[in-house]
N, C-alpha and C positions, 0 to 999 in steps of 0.2 A: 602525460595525459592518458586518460585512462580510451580506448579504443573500441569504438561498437561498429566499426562501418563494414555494411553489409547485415547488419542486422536487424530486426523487426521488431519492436515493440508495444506490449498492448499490458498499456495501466489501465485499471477499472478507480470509476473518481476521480480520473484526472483534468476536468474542468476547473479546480480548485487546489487550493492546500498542499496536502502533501504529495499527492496523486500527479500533480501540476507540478511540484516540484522535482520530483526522480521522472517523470516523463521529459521536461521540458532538457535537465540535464543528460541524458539519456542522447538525446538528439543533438546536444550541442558536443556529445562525444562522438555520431556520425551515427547511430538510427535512424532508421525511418518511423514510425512513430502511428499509432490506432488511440486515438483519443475518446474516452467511453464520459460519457453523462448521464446522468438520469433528468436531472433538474434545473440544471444552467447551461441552457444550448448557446448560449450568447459568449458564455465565459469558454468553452469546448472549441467556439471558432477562434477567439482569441488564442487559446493553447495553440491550434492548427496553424496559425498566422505566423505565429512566433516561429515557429518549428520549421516552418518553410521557408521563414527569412535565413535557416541557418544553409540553405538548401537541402533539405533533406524532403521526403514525401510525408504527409499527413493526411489520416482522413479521421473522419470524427462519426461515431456511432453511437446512437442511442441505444443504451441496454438498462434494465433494472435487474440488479445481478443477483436479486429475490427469486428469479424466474428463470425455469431451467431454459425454457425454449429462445429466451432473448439474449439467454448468456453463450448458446450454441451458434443462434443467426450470429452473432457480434464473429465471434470467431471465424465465422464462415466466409463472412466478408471481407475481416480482415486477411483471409487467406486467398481469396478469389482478388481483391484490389490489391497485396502488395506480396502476394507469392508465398507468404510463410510467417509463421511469427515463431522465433527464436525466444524470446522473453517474455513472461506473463509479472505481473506484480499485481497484489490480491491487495487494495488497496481501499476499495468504498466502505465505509462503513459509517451507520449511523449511530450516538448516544442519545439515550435520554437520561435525564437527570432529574430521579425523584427520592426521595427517601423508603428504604424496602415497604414498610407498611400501606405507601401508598402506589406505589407503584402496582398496574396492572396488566393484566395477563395479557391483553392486546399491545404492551409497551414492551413487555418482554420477548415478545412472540415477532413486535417490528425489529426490533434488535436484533434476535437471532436469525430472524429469516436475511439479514445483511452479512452480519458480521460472522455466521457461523456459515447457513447454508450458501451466503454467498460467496464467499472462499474456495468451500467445496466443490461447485458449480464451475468459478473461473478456474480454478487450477487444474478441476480431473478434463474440462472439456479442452483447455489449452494444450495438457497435456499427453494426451489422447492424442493430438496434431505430433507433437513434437516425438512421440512414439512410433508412430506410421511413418513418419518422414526421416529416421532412424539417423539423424544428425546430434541428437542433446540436443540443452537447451540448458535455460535459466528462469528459474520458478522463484519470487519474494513475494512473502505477508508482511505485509506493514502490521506489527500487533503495536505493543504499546506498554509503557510501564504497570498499567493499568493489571496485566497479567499475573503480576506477582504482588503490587500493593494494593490493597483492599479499601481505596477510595469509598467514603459514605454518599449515599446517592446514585452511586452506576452501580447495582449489583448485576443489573443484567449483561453491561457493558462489559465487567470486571471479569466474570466468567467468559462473556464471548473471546477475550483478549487470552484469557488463561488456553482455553478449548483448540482455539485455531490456532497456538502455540504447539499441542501436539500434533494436532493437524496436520502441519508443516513437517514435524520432526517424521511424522509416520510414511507421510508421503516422499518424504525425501531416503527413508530406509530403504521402499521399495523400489524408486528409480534410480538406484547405483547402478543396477547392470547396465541400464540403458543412458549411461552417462547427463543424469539431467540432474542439475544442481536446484537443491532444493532448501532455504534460508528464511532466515525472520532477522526484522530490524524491527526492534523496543524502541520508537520516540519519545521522548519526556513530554514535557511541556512546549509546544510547538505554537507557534504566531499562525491561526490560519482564521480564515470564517468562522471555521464552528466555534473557535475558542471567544471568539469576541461576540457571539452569541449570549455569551454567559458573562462577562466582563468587560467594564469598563476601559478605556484607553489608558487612564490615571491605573488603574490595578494594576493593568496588565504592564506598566512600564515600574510602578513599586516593586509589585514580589516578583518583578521578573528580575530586579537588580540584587533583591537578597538572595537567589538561586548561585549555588558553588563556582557559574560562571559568568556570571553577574547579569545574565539578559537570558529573556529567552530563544529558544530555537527556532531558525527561519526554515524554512521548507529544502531551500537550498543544502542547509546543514543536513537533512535527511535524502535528499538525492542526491548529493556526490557519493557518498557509500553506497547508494543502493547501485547508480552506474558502476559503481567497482567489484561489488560484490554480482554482477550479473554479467561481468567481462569473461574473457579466457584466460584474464590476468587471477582469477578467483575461480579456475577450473578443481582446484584440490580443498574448496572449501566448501561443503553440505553438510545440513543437518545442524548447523550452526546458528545463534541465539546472538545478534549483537546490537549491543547497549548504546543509542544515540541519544543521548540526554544531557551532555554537558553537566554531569555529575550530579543530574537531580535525585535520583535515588540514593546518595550517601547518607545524608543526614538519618532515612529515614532506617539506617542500619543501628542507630546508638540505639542501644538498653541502658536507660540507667537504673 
């Protein structure tokens, strides 16, 4: 079992989804755990609940991770309430789904201000702690297959997912001296809220059984990696890109 105890945890988006998923496993490895929402305080105390049944400590922070000053407070308290935070995972992020032509410059603009500035925001402000406090740490961007395949409908999404790819890679060059591991996990097609936003119950159980591993992916399937890859059991791994998709992107490798 993979080993976090003693250490602090702060997912942003994790009231839900995926966010909820590497947060909640995270704690069931022995974290203590900073729960961020913007929009489901209800679903936030829930995460908190759960977390604390494992015994561990939780508290739940409202941040809009758009916002430099709310992504700072978030930090601040999670540092003044549980002593430190060891782990950041850059995880909220919003799509919109429209077709380029129609899509407009306020949709593009709420997209990046999450998925790009918001990344930038959690990681340099977390990381910042984790530099002063000269212990390392463990930095993950949930991106998304989205980065490299060219979905119709997300262009703005598609780029966010590409962008905070290097993102990650850049920030993770510069924090080798100071031993802070720096990673990205690609999820495929994933079971959360936002997806059933978009899709029916009947869809989502058809094409998720045509998908190379016959269903799609639970949240769970993307927090056990992320607790692994944010362990000391994953101290010689940064700057690295890995693939949780249960094989969704092969298909889209044929040329014929």
């Amino acid at each position: 079992m993979v080993d976090l105890r003693g250490k602090v945890a702060l997912v942003t988006g994790s009231s839900q989804g995926i966010g909820r998923g590497c947060l909640v496993e995270m704690a069931r490895c022995g974290a203590d755990a900073i729960v961020n929402y913007r929009s489901h305080p209800d679903e936030a105390e829930e995460v908190a609940e759960e977390i604390r049944s494992f015994g561990r400590k939780a508290i739940v922070v409202h941040a809009d991770v758009a916002e430099r000053e709310q992504v700072d407070a978030m930090v601040a308290k999670g540092i003044a309430d549980l002593g430190h935070i060891d782990i950041v995972v850059a995880n909220a992020a919003i799509s919109i789904r429209k077709p380029v032509l129609e899509m407009s410059l306020d949709d593009v603009k709420k997209t990046w201000n999450v998925c790009l500035w918001g990344v930038f925001h959690t990681l340099q402000s977390s990381i910042r702690h984790m530099v002063e406090r000269g212990r390392g740490g463990k930095a993950l961007v949930i991106s998304s297959v989205h980065a490299f395949i060219p979905f119709a409908n997300s262009v703005a999404y598609n780029t966010a997912k590409a962008g905070m790819n290097n993102m990650a890679l850049t920030f993770a060059e510069e924090m080798t001296p100071h031993k802070i591991n720096v990673n990205v996990i690609e999820p495929g097609w994933i079971d959360t809220p936002g997806e059933r936003k978009y899709y029916p119950e009947e869809t989502i159980k058809e094409d998720g059984a045509a998908l190379p591993w016959g269903r799609i992916g639970t949240i769970a399937d993307v927090g056990k990696p992320a607790a692994f890859i944010c362990s000391d059991a994953a101290d010689y791994i940064t700057g690295a890109v890995l693939r949780v998709d249960g094989g969704f992107w092969l298909p889209q490798r044929t040329v014929e």
